[in-house]
MARDRENBA-209934 format. One record per residue (C-alpha): residue in one letter; x, y, z. Coordinates in Angstrom, 1 decimal. Each point is the difference from the previous one (the first is absolute). Example, Ala and Ser with C-alpha at 12.3 -4.5 7.8 and 13.67 -1.06 7.14 Angstrom:
2
{r=A, X=12.3, Y=-4.5, Z=7.8} .
{r=S, X=1.4, Y=3.4, Z=-0.7} .
end
This chain:
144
{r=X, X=20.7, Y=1.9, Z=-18.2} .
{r=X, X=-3.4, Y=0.8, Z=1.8} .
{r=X, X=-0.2, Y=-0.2, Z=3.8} .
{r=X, X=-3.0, Y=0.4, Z=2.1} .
{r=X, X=0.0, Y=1.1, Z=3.6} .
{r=X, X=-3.1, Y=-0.7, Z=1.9} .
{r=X, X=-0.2, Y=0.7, Z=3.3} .
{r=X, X=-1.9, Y=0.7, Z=3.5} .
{r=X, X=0.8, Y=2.5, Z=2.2} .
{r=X, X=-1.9, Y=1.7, Z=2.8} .
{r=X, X=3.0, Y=1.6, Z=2.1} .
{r=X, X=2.2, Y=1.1, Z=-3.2} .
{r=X, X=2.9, Y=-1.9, Z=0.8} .
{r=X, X=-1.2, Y=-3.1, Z=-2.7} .
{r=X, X=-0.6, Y=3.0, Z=-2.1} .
{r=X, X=3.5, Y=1.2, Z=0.4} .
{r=X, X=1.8, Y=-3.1, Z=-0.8} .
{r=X, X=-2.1, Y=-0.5, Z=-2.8} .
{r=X, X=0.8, Y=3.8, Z=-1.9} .
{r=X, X=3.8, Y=-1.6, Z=1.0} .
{r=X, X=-0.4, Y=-3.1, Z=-2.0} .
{r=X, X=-1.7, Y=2.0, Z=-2.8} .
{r=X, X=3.1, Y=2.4, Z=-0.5} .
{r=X, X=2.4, Y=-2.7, Z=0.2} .
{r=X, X=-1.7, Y=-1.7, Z=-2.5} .
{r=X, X=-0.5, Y=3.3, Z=-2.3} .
{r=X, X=3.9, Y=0.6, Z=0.5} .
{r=X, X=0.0, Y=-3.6, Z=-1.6} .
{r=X, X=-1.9, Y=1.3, Z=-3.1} .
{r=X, X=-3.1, Y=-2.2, Z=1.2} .
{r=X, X=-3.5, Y=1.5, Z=-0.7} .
{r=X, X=-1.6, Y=0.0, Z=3.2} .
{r=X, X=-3.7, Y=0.3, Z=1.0} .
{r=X, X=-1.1, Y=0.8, Z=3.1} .
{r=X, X=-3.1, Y=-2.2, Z=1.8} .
{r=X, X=-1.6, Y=1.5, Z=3.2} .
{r=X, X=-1.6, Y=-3.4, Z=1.5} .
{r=X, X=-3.9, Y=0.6, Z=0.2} .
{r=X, X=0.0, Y=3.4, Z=-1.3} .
{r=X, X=1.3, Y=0.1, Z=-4.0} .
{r=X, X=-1.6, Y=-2.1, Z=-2.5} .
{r=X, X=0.8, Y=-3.5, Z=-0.2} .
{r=X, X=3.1, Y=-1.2, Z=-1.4} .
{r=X, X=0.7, Y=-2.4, Z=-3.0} .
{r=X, X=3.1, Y=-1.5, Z=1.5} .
{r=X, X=0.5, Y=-1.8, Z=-3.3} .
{r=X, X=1.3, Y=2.9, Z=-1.6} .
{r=X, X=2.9, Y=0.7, Z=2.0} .
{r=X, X=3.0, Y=-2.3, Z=0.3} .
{r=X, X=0.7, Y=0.6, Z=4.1} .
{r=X, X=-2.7, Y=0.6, Z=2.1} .
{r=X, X=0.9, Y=1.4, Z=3.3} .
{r=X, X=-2.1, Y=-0.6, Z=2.5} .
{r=X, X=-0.2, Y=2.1, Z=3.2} .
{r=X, X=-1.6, Y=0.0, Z=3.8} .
{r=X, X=0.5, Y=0.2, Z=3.8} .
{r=X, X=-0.9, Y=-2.5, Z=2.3} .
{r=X, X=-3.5, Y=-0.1, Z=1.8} .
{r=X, X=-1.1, Y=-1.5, Z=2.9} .
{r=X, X=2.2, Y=-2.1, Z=1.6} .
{r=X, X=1.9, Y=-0.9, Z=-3.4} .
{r=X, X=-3.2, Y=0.0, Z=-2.4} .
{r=X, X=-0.2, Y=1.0, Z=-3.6} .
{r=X, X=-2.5, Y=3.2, Z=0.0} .
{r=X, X=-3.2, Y=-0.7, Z=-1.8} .
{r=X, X=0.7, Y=2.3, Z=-2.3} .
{r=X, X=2.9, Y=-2.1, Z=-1.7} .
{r=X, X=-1.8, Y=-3.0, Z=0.7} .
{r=X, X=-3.2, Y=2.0, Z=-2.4} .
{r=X, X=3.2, Y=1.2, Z=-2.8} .
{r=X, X=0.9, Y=-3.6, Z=-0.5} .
{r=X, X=-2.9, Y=-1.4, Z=-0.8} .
{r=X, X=-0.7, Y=3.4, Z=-2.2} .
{r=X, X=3.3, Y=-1.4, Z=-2.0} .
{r=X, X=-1.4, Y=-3.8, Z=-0.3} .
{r=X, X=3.1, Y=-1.8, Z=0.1} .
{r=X, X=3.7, Y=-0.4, Z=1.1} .
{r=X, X=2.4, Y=1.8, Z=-2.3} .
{r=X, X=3.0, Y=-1.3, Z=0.0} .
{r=X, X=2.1, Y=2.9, Z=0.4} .
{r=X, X=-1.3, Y=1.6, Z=3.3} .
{r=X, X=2.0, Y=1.6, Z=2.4} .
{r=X, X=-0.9, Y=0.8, Z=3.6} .
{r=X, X=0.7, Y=3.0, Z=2.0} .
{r=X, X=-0.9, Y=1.1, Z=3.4} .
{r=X, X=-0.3, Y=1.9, Z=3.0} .
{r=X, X=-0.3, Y=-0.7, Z=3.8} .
{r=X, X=0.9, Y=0.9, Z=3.4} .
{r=X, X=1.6, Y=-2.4, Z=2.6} .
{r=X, X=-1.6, Y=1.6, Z=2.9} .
{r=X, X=-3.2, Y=-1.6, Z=-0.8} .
{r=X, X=0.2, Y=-3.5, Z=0.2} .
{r=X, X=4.2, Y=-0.2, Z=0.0} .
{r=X, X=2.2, Y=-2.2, Z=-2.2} .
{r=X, X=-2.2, Y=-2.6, Z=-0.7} .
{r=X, X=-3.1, Y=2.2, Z=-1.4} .
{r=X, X=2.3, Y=2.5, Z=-1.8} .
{r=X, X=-1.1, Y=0.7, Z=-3.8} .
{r=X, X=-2.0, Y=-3.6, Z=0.0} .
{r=X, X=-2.0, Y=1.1, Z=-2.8} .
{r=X, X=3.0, Y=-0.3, Z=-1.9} .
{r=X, X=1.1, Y=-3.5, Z=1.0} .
{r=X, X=-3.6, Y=-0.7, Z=-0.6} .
{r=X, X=-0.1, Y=1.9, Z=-4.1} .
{r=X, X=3.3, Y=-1.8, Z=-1.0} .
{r=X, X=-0.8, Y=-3.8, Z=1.1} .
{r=X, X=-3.6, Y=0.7, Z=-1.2} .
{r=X, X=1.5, Y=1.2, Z=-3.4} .
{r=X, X=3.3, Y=-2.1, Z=-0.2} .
{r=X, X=1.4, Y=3.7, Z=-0.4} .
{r=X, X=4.2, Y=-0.9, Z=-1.4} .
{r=X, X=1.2, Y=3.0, Z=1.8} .
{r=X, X=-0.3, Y=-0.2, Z=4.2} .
{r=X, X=-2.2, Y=2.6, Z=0.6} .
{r=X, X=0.9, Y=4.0, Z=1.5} .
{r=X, X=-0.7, Y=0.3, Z=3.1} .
{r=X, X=0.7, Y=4.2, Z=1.7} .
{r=X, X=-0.6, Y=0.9, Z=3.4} .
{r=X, X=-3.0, Y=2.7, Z=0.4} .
{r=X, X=2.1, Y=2.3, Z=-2.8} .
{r=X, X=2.5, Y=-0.6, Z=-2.5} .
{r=X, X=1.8, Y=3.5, Z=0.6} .
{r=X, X=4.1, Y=-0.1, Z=1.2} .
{r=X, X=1.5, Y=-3.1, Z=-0.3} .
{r=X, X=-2.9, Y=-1.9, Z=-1.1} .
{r=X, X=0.0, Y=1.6, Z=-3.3} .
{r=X, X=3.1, Y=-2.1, Z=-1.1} .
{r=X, X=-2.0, Y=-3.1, Z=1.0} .
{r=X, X=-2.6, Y=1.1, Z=-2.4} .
{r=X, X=2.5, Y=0.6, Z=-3.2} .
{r=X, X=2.2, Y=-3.6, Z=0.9} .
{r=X, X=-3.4, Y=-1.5, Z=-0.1} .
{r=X, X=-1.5, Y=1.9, Z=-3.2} .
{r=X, X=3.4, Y=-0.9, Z=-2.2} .
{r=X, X=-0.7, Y=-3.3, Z=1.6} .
{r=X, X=-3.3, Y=-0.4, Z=-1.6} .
{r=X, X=0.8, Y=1.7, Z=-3.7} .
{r=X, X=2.5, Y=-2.3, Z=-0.2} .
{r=X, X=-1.8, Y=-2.5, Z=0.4} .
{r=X, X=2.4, Y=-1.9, Z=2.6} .
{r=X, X=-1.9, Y=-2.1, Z=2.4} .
{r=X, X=0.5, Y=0.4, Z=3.8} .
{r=X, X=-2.0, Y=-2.8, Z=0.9} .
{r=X, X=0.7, Y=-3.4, Z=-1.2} .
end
């Protein structure tokens, strides 16, 4: 199985969780190809069978442009997308935490509920990121 992992990340922490999802899924025996959002290539998302796709939220809950600009790059909706995420509840609170999540998985129909980690996914968090990973590979949908 080939997963890809594209992803944003100004702070680091999207980063993080992202290099987190990549060894779980290498542990796995997955092949997995790493995708820094506006900086690598673009990617041929039909060549993998999971594309995981990762960001932080912008703005009062907006998408950065720079996801927006990677999926049109990709030119359609794959079917097997999976959403990942990081915020901060200080800005904005409950209601604008990791909205650029909410807003990739309903825009994508994404099975799995998206992964949502406050500011870093060290300590505790960590676990969140594995459940949520063996979640995903096998292919068990959170969201009805």
């Amino acid at each position: 199985m080939k997963a890809v992992i594209a992803y944003l990340s100004y702070s680091g922490n999207t980063e993080e969780v992202a290099n987190l999802i990549a060894e779980k899924l290498e542990t796995a025996g997955f092949t997995v190809d790493m995708h820094r959002i506006g900086i690598d290539p673009p990617v041929h998302a039909e060549s993998y069978d999971f594309l995981f796709l990762g960001t932080f939220t912008w703005e009062y809950g907006r998408i950065p442009d720079e996801v927006k600009d990677f999926i049109l790059e990709v030119g359609y909706k794959p079917e097997n997308v999976a959403i990942f995420g990081t915020g901060d509840t200080q800005f904005g609170g409950d209601d604008l935490y990791c909205c650029a999540v909410d807003r990739l998985c309903h825009f994508y129909q994404s099975k799995w509920q998206g992964l949502k980690i406050e500011q870093s996914p060290r300590g505790s968090q960590e676990v969140n990121v594995e459940k949520w990973v063996e979640g995903v590979i096998q292919n068990v949908p959170v969201i009805a």
